[in-house]
C-alpha positions in Angstrom: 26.9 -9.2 3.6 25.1 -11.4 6.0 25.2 -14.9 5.2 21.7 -16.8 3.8 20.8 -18.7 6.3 20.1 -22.4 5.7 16.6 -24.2 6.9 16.9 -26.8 9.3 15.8 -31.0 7.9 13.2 -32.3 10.1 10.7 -35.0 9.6 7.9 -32.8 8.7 10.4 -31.1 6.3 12.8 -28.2 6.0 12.2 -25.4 9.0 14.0 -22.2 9.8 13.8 -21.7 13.8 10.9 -23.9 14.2 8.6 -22.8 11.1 8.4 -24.6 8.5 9.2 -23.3 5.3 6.1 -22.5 3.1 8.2 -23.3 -0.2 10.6 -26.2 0.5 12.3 -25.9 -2.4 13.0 -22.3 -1.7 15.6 -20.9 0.1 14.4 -19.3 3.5 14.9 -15.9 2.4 12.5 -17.0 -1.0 9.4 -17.5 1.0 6.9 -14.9 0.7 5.4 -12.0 2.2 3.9 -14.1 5.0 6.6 -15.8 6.1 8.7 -12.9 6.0 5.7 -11.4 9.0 5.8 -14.1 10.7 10.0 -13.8 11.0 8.7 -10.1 13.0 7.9 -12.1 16.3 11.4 -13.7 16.3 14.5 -11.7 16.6 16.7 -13.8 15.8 15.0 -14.9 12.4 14.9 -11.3 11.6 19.0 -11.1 12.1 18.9 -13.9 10.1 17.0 -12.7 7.0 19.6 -9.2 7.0 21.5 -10.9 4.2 18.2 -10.8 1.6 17.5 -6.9 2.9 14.5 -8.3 4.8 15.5 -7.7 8.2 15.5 -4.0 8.2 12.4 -3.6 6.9 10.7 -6.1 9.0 12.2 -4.1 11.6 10.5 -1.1 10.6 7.2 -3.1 10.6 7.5 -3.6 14.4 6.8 0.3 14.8 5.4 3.4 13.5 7.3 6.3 12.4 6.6 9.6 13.9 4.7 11.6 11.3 3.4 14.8 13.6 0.4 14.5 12.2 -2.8 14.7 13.8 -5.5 12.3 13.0 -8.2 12.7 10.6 -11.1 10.9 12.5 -14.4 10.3 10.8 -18.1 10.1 12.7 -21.5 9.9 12.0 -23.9 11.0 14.8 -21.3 10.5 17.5 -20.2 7.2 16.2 -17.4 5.7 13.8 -18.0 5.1 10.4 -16.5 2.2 8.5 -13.6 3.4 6.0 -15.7 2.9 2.6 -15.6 -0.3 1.1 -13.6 0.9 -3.0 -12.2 -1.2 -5.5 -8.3 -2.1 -5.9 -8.6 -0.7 -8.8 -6.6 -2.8 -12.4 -2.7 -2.3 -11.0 -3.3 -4.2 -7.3 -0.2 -6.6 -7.6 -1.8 -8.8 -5.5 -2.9 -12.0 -7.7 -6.1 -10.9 -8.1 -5.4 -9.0 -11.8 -2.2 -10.4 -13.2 1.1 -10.8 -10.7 1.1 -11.2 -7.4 3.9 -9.1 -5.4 2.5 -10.3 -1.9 4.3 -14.1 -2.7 7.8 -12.3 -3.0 10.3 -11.8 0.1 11.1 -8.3 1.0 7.7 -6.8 0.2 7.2 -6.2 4.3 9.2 -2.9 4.8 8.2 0.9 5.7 10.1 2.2 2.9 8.4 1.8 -0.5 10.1 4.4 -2.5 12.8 1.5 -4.3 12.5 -1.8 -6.2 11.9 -4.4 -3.0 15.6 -5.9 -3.6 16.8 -1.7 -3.0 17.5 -0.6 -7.0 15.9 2.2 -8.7 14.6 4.5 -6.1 11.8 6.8 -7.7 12.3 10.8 -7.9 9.4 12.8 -6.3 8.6 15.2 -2.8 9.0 13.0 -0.6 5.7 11.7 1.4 5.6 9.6 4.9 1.5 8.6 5.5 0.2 6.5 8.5 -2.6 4.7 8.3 -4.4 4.0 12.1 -6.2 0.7 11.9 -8.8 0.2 14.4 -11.5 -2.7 15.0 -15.1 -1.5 15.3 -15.8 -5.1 16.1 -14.0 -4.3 19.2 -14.8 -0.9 20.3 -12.8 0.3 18.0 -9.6 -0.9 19.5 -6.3 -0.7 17.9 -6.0 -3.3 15.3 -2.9 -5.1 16.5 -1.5 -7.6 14.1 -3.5 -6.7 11.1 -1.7 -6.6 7.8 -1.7 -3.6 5.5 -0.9 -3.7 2.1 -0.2 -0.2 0.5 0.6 0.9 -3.2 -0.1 3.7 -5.2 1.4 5.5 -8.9 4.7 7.2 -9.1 5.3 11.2 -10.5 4.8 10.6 -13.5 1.4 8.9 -12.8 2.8 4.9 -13.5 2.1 1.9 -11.5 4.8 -0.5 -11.0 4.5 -4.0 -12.4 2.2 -2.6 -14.8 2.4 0.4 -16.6 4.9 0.5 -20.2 8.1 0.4 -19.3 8.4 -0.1 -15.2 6.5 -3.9 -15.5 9.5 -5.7 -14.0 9.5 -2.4 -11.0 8.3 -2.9 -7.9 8.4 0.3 -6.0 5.8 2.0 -4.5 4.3 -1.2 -3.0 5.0 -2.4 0.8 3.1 -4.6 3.7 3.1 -3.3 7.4 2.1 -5.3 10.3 -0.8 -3.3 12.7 1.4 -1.9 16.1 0.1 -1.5 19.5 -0.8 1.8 18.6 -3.2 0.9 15.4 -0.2 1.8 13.1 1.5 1.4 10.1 3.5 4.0 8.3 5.1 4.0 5.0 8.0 6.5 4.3 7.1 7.3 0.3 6.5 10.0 -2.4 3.7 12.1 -3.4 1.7 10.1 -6.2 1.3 12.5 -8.9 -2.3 12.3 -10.5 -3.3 11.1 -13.9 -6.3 11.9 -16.5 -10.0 10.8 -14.5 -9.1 10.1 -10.9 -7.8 12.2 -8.3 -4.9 12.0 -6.3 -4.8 9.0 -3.9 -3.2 5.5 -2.2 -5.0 2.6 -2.6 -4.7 -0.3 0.6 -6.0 -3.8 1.7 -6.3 -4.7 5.2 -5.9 -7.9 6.3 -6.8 -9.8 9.3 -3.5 -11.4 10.4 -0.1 -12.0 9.0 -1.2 -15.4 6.8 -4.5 -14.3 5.2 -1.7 -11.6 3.4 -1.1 -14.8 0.8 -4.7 -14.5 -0.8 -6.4 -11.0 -1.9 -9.9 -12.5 -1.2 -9.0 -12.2 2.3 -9.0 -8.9 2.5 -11.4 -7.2 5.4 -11.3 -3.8 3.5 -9.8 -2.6 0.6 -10.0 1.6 0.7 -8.2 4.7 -1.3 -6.8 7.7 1.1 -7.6 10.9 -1.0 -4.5 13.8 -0.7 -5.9 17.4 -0.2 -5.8 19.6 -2.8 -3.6 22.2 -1.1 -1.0 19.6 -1.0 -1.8 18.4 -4.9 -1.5 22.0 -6.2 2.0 22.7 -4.6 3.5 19.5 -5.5 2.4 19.7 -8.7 3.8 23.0 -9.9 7.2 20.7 -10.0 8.9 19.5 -12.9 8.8 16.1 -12.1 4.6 16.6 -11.9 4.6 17.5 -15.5 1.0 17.2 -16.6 -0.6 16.3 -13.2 -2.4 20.1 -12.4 -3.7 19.8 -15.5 -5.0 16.6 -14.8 -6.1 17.5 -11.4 -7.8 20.5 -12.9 -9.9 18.4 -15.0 -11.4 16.2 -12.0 -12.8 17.0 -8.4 -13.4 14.6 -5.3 -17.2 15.1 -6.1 -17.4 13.8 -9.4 -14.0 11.6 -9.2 -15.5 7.7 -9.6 -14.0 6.5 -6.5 -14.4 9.6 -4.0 -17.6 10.9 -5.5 -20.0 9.4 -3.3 -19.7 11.7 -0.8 -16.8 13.5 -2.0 -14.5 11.6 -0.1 -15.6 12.4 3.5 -14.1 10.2 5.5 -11.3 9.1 3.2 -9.3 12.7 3.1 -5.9 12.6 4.4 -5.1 15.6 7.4 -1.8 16.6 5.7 1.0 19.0 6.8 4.5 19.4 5.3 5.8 21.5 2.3 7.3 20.8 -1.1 10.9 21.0 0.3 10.8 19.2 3.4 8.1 16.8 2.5 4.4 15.6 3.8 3.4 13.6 6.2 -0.4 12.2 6.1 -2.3 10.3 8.3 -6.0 9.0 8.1 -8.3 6.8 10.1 -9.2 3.1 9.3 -12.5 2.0 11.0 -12.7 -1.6 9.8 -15.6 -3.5 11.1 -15.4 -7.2 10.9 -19.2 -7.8 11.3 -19.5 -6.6 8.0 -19.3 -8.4 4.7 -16.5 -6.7 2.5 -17.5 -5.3 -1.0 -14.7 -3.8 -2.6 -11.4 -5.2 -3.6 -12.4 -6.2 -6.9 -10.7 -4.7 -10.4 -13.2 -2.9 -12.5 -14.8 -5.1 -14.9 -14.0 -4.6 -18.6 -11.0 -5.2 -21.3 -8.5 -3.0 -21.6 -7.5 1.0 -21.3 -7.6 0.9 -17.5 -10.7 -0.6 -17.2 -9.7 -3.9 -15.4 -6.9 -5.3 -17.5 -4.0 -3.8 -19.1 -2.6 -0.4 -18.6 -3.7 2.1 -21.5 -1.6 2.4 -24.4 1.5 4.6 -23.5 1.2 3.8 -19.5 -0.8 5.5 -16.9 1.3 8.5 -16.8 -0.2 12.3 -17.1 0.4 12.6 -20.6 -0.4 9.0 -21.7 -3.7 10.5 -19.9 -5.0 6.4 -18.9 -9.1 7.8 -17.7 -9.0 4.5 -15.4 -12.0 3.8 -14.3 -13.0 3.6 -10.9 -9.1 3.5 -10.2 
């Protein structure tokens, strides 16, 4: 195991290869989300963070995986339409409803499908999606730099950090930086789907690798819908139990997220099987010039409505009915 590197004294305080450390009484692998991004643009801080099981995934961060898919653009009249402003929904984990996994080290990796420290590594068809950030401000240019925050339930329909059970979990929940390309990819598994919403990933976008720190800094906060094709093979598994039922019981036209135009522009382009795996890719027009409204947890007390998870988890069979999830 790599050693844990120690942070250099200077008069402004303790630094790690010329950054300062945002928690000084941290250690340097202890720092958060953002500093852990910032460490991408320095190889050798990324060596040096190998020993906390950061410097792989950063690594990942610095590219996109290869998912063969092609991309699912959306237009109106010729020209790009914003990715639709939807709520992050109760679970976000991002200190704007309860904890905050964006202040923890090792939450900037590709692979979301284990606790961030590697443990517990969830069961389900395996699923890699890209998302292709792009900057209407700027002709629509590649977002390079941007920050993505991804999460989404497991099979059994449970959120991490949330749901009974799985509140001290953390899987299922990962930052990528924007590449050259526009791109961040997460290597994952196919969310099952629980009572009122259909299947889908909720994400944040953020404008640079500090604003990360605060969720009211979000430029967009968006859900990518999974065909149905897709949701109906997946779900004939075991390990789906109750999720075509669910799924039966809700459509992208009448699901309270997707409904308002039954999820045009926020439909995955999906290829794959149930024994090899998916891979998804969808298209995220963010335009600066315009105010953001979503991001915000439904209003109201408890089953699923803002606060606490419904009584028995989100899972299929607890059946949770969140609203606007």
């Amino acid at each position: 195991m790599a050693r844990v590197p120690e942070p250099d004294q200077t008069p402004n305080g303790p630094a790690y290869e010329g950054r300062l450390l945002d928690r000084p009484e941290e250690e340097v692998v202890d720092q958060g989300a953002s500093f852990d991004i910032r460490t991408l643009f320095s190889r050798r801080g990324v060596l040096g963070l190998v020993g906390a099981g950061v410097g792989t995934m950063v690594l990942a961060a610095c590219s996109s995986e290869d998912s063969g898919s092609t991309s699912s653009s959306s237009s109106s009249s010729g020209s790009v339409t914003e990715i639709p402003d939807e709520t992050a929904g109760p679970y976000p984990a991002d200190g704007s409803n309860g904890p905050d996994i964006l202040e923890e080290s090792g939450i900037v990796r590709s692979d979301i499908r284990s606790n961030i420290d590697g443990s517990e590594t969830v069961d389900g068809v395996p699923l890699t999606f890209t998302l292709k950030v792009t900057d209407m401000a700027n002709d629509n240019a590649p977002f390079e730099g941007a920050a993505v925050y991804a999460w989404h339930c497991d099979a059994q329909g449970r959120y991490s950090m949330y749901s009974d059970g799985v509140e001290d979990a953390t899987w299922l929940r990962g930052v990528q930086v924007v590449d050259a390309n526009g791109e961040v990819t997460f290597k994952s598994v196919f969310p099952g789907c629980y009572s009122g919403r259909w299947t889908h990933i909720h994400f944040e976008v953020y404008p640079d690798v500090d604003a990360i720190t605060d969720a009211e800094n979000a430029i967009a906060t968006s859900q990518m819908a999974l065909p149905e094709d897709a949701c109906n093979a997946v779900f004939k598994l075991d390990a789906y139990d109750g999720s075509a039922k669910n799924l039966a019981n809700v459509s992208l036209d009448d699901d309270n997220v997707f409904g308002d135009d039954g999820g045009e522009h926020q439909i995955a382009t999906i290829s794959g099987d149930t024994d090899s795996g998916y891979t998804a890719t969808l298209d995220v027009p963010v335009d600066t010039d315009t105010e953001p409204t979503g991001g915000a947890a439904p209003a109201g007390g408890g089953g699923g409505e803002g606060g606490e998870p419904p009584e028995g988890g989100a899972g299929p069979e607890g059946g949770s009915g969140q609203e606007g999830q």
